[in-house]
N, C-alpha and C positions, 0 to 999 in steps of 0.2 A: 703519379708513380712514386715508390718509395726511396728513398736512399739508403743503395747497400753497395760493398764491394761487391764492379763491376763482372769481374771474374766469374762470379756463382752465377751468373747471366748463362753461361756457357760451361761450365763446369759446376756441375749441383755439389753442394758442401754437406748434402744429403738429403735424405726423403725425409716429409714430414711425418710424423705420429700419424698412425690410422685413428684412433682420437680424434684428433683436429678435422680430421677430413668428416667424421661424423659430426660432431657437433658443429660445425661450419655448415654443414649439408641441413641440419635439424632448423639455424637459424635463417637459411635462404629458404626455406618454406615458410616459416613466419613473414617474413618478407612478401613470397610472392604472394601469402593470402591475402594480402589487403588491398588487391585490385587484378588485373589483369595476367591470370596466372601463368601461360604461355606467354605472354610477353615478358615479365622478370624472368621466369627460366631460359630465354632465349637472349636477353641481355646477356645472365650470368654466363652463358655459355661460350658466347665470343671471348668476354674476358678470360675464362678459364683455359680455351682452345688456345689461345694467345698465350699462353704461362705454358704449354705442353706442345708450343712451335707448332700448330697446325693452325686451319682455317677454321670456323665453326658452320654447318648447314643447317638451312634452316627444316624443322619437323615438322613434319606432315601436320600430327597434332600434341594437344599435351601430355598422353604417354610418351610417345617418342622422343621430347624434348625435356620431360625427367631422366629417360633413360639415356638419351646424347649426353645431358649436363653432367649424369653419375659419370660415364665413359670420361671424358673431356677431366672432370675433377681428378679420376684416379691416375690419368695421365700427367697431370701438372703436380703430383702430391710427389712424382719423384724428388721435385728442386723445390725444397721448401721454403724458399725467399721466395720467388717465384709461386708461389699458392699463396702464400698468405697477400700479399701484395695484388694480385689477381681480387680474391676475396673484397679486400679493404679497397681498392680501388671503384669495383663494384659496387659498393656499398655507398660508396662519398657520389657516385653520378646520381644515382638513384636520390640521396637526401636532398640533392638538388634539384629533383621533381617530385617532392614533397611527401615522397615515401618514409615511412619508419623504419631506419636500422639500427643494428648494433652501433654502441659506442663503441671508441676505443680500449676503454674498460672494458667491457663487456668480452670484446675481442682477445686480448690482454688475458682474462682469465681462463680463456679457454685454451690459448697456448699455456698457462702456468697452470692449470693441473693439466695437462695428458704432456708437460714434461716437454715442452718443443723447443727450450732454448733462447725463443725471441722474443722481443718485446717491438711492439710497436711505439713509437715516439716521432709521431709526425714532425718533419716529412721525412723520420727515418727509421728504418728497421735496424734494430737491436738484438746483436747473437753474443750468448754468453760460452757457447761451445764450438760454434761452428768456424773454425781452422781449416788454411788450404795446407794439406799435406806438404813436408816436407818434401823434395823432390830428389829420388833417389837417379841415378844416371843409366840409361834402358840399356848401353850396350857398354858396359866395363871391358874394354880388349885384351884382359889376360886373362877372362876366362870364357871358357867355349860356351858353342851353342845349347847346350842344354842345360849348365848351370843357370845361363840367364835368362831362361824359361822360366825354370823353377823361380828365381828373384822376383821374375816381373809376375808372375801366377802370384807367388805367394803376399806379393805389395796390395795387387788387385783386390788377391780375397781379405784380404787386412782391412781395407778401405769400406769396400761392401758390405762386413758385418758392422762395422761402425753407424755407416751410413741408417742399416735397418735397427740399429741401437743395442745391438749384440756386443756389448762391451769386452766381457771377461773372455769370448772365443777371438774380437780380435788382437786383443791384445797377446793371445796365447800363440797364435797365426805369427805376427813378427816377431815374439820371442823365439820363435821356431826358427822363421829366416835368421834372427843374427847365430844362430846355434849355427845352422846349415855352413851360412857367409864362411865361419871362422874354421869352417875346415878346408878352405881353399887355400890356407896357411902351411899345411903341413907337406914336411920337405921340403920348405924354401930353408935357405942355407943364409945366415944374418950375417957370418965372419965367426962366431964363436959355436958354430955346431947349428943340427936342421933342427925344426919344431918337429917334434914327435906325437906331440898329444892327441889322443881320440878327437876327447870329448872340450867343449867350451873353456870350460878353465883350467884344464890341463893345457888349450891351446893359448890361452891368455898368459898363464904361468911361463911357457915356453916365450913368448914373445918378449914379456915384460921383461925377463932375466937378459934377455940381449939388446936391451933398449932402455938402458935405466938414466933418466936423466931428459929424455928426448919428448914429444908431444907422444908418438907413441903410447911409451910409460902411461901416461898421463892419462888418457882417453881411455884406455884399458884400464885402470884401476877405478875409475867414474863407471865405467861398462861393466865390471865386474860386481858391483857397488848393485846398482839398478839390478842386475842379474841376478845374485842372490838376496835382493828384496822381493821381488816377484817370485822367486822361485819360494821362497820360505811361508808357510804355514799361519804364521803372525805377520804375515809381510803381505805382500799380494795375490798368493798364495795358487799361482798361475800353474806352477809347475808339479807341487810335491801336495796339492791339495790345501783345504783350508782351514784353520783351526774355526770349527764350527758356534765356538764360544764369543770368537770375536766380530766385528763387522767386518763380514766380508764381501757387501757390493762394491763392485768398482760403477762410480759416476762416470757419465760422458766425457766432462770434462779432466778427469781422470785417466780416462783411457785413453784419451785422444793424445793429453801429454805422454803416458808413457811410450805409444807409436810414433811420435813425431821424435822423443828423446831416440828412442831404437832403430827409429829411420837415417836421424843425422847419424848415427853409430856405424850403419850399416856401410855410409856413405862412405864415410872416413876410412874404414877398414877397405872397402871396394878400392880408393884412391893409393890406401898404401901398400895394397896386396898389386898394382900395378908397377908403382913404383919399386918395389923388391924384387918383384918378377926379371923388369931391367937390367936390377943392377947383380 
């Protein structure tokens, strides 16, 4: 078994590249040509069913047990610690009854072109993207039942497009939520007058001015900061489109920060949108 944070055990940090699962697929046929070839695809299959939390059965004959092993692989490719790890554990039984596999190299490479993130480093797997979310709180009690629908929908679908490596829609997805969040502000009453604002920075404007000096201030001028770099053109270009002259992919590990940044944001505002509620 590999060493990773045990967490992704139980919580996938996401699916792996459909890439990987082909040329992983392409190199377990290499494998099972050089002997018994319902038997290597019925190994790989246990290990695979095992990474996708089922049992593996055994097939009638060797269609059936190509077609189990494809079934079984697309199953475990959601939790990609868990595939690769399935894969390379396979791979290390088998060298020990004196089969040819991929090296670690070899393996290695084909996570670094189709973009997967990890590296193998026996006896540990290495992720240069994969972050457990920020943890935003499910049931914030000063706002009702259907804002917190919306919060928790809209966290979910944030995480999901990540997951499938749709960078620039999720991060566009909780720019939306902190846009949404910040109007559960208006009409609270600070002491010097209610926030009025529509829109995001009219509600920030409204806040900051009756909170100068406090963490408030603070975290909203950082939010606002992030806000109109994402929103801008030359910036991240999330909201108002993108200047087409510049580089405008966002990386994984790009996205992911700017969601985790916007999730603590999200958090913060939730805690003190309770707090002012009270008071």
């Amino acid at each position: 078994m590999l060493k990773f944070n045990g967490a992704w055990r139980f919580d996938s940090p996401g699916a792996v590249p459909g890439g990987v699962v082909r040329e992983f697929a392409a190199l377990l046929g290499k494998i099972a040509a050089q002997g018994n070839q319902k038997g290597v695809l019925e190994h790989f299959k246990r290990y695979f069913a095992g990474a996708a939390g089922t049992t593996a059965s055994y097939s009638s004959n060797t269609s059936w047990a190509e077609a189990d092993l494809d079934d079984y692989m697309n199953q475990a490719a959601h939790n990609a610690p868990l595939f690769i790890e399935a894969f390379y554990d396979a791979c290390e039984a088998l060298k020990a009854r004196d089969f040819a596999v991929p090296d670690v190299a070899r393996m290695n490479r084909v996570l670094f072109d189709c973009k997967a993130g990890y590296e193998i480093r026996p006896p540990d797997l290495i992720s240069g993207q994969a972050q457990v979310p920020i943890i935003v709180p499910e049931r914030p009690p000063s706002l009702d039942e259907q804002a917190q629908d919306i919060i928790q929908k809209s966290l979910k679908d944030s995480e999901q497009l990540l997951a499938e490596g749709r960078c620039r829609p999720a991060v566009q997805e909780i720019l939306w939520l902190l846009e949404t969040v910040s109007t559960a502000f208006r009409g609270i009453d600070l002491g010097g007058g209610t926030v009025q604002g529509k829109y995001f920075n009219k509600i920030a404007d409204d806040l900051r001015r009756q909170s100068k000096g406090n963490i408030l201030d603070q975290v909203l001028n950082w939010t606002t900061t992030l806000h109109g770099y994402l929103s801008s053109p030359t910036g991240g270009g999330i909201r108002h489109g993108a200047d087409l002259k510049a580089d405008i992919v966002i990386q994984p590990n790009e996205a992911r920060l700017f969601c985790n940044l916007i999730r603590s944001y999200i958090t913060f505002l939730m805690a003190e949108h309770e707090r002012l509620s009270k008071t």
